[in-house]
KEKE-3310 file (N, C-alpha, C; in steps of 0.2 Angstrom, whole numbers, plus 5000, padded with zeros to 4 digits):
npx = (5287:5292:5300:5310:5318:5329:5339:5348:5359:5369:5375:5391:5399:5413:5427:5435:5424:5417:5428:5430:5417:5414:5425:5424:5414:5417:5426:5416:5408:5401:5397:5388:5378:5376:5368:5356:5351:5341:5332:5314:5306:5294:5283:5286:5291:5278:5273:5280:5281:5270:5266:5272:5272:5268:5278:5289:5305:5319:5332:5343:5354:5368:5365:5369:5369:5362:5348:5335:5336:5336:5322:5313:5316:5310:5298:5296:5300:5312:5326:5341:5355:5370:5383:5397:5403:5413:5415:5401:5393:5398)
npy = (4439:4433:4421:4414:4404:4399:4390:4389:4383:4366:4360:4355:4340:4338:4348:4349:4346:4358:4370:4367:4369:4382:4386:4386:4392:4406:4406:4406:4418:4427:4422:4413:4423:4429:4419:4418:4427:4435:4424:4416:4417:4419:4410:4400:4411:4416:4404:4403:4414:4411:4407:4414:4426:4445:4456:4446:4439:4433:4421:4422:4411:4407:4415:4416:4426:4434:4438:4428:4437:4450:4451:4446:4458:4468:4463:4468:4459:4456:4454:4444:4442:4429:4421:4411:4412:4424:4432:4430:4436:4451)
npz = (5527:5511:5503:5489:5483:5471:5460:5444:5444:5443:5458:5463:5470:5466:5466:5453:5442:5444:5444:5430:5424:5425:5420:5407:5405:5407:5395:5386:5387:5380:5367:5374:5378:5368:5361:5367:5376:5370:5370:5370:5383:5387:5391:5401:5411:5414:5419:5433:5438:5439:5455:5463:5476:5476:5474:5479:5487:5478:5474:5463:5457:5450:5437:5426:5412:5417:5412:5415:5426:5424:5418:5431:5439:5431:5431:5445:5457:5470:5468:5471:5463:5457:5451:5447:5435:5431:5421:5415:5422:5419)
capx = (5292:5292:5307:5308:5327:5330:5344:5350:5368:5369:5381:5394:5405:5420:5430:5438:5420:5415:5431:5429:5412:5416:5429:5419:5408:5422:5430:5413:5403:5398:5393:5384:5375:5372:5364:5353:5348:5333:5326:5307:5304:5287:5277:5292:5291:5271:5270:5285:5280:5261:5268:5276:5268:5267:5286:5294:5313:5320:5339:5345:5360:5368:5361:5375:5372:5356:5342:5332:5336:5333:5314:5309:5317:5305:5291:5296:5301:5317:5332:5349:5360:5377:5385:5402:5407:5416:5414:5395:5390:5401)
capy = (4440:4426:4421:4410:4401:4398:4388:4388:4379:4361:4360:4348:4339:4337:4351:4350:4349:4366:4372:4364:4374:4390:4390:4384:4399:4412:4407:4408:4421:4432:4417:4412:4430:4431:4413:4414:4436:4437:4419:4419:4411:4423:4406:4399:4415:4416:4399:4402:4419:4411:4404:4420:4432:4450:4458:4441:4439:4428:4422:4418:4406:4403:4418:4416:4431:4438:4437:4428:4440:4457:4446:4445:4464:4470:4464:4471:4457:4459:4448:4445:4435:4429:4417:4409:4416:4433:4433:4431:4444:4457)
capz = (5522:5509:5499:5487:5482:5461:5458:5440:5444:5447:5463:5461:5476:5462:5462:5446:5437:5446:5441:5424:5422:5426:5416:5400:5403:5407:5391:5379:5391:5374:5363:5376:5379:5359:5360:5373:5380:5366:5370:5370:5391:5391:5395:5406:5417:5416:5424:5437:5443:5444:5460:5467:5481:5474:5479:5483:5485:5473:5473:5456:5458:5441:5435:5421:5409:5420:5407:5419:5434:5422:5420:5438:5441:5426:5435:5453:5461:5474:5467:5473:5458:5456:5446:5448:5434:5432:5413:5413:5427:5416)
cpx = (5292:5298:5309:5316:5324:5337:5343:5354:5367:5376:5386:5400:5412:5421:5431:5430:5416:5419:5433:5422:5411:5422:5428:5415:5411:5425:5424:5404:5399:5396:5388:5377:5372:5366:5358:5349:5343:5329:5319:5305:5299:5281:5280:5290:5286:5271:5275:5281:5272:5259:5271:5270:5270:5276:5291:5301:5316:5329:5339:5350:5360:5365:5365:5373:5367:5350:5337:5330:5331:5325:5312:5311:5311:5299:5291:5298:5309:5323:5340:5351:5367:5377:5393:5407:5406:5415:5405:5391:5394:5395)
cpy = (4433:4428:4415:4408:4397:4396:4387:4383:4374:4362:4353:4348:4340:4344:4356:4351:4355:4369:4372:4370:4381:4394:4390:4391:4405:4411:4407:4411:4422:4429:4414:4416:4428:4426:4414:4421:4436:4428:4420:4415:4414:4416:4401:4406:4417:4412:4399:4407:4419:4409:4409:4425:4439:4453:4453:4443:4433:4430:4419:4416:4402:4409:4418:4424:4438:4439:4435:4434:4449:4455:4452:4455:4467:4470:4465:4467:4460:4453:4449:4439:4435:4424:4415:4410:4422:4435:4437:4435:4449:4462)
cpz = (5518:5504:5496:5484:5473:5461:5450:5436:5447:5452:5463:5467:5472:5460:5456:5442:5439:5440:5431:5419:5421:5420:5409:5400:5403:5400:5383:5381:5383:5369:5369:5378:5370:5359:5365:5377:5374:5367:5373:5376:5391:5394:5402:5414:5417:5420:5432:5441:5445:5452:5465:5472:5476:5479:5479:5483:5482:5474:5470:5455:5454:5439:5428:5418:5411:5416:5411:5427:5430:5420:5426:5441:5437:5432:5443:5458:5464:5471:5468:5467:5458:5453:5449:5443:5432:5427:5411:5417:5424:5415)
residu = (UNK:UNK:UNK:UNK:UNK:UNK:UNK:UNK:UNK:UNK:UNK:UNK:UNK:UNK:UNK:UNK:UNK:UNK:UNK:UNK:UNK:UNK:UNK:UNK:UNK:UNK:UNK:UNK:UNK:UNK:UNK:UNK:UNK:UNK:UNK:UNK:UNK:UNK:UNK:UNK:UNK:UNK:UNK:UNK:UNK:UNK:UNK:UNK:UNK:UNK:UNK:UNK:UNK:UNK:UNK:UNK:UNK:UNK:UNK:UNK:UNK:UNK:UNK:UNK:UNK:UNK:UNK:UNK:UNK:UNK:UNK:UNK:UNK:UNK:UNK:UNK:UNK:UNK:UNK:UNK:UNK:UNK:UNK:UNK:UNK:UNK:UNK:UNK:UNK:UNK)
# end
């Protein structure tokens, strides 16, 4: 079984600038969605998935508004995403 890990979100020891960031996103989820769910990655996600086994499991961590995660499901891959925040997984 292969499985391939996708970090998105930088991890941070401090707290407050987790909490800082989350709460940035939670309070400009839907400007961030308008900006950003029709952007053009098709050469991004050619050269990413030229690396992937046929099926893989991909965890998308930071997947903020899912764009990337609705991608890799397109083409059949298996993925589990979440985000930290609650806004941008709506």
């Amino acid at each position: 079984m292969y499985f391939l890990f996708v970090c998105y979100c930088l991890v941070s020891i401090n707290i407050l600038i987790v909490g800082k960031n989350i709460q940035y996103y939670n309070n400009n989820a839907q400007e961030f969605y308008s900006r950003t769910i029709n952007a053009d990655l098709s050469d991004n996600y050619k050269a990413f998935t030229s690396y992937l086994p046929e099926q893989a499991y991909i965890l998308d961590a930071g997947c903020g508004v899912g764009r990337d995660t609705r991608y890799c499901l397109s083409q059949r891959y298996q993925v589990t995403a979440f985000d930290g925040s609650t806004e941008m997984v709506k």
